[in-house]
C-alpha positions as CSV (number, residue, x, y, z in Angstrom):
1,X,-10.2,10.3,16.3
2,X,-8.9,10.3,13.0
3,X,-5.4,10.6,13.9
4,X,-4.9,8.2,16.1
5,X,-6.4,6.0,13.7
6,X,-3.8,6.5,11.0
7,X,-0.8,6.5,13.9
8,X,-2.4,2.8,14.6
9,X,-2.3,1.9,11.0
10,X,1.2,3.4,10.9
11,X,2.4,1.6,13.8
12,X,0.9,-1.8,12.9
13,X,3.2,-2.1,9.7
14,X,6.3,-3.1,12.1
15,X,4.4,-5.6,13.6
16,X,2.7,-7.3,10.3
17,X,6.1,-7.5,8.9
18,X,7.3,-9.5,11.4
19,X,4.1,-11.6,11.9
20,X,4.6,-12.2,8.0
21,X,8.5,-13.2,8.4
22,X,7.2,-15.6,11.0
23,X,4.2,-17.4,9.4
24,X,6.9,-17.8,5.9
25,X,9.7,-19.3,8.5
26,X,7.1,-21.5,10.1
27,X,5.2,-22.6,6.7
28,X,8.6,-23.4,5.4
29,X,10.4,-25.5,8.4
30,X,6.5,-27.7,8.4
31,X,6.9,-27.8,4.5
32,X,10.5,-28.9,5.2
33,X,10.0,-31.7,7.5
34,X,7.5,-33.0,5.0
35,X,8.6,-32.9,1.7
36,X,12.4,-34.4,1.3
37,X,13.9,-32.9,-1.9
38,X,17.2,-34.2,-3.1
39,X,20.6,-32.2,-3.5
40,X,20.6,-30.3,-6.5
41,X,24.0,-32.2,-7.2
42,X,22.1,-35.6,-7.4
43,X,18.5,-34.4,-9.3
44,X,18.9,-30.5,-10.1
45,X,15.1,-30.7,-11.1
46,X,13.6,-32.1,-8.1
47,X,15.8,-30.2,-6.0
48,X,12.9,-27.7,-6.4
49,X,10.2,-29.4,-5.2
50,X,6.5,-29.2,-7.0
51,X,5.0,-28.7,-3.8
52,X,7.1,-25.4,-3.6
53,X,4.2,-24.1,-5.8
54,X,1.5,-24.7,-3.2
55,X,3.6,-23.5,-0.2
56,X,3.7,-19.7,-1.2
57,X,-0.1,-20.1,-2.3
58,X,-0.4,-20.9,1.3
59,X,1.8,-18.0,2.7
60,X,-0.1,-15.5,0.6
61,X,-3.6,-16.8,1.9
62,X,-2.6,-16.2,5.2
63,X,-1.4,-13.1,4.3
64,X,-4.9,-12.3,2.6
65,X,-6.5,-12.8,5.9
66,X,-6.4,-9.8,7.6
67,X,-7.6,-7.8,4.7
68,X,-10.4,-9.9,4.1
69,X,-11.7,-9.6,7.8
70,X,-11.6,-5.5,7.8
């Protein structure tokens, strides 16, 4: 019925923000392991790396998924 449908809806937010604290810990420790960046000490503008940029492009794709399957 129509209730239960919004009490799903309701009690699948918990769950999608943890599945999206996951996939942003995950992207980051693989984005880690392959992009070195130096100490900010040593380079303070490639201690932010350029790659940064494409990273949360990637987090908010995968975050774009389950909307675009519904």
């Amino acid at each position: 019925t129509r209730g239960a449908f919004i009490a799903a809806v309701f009690a699948m937010q918990g769950v999608g923000i943890i599945f999206a604290g996951l996939v942003s810990m995950l992207f980051s420790g693989i984005f880690k392991a392959y992009y070195e960046a130096p100490r900010f000490s040593q380079d303070p503008i490639l201690s932010t790396q350029p790659e940064g940029d494409l990273l949360w492009r990637l987090i908010l794709m995968v975050g774009a998924v389950p909307a675009a399957m519904t």
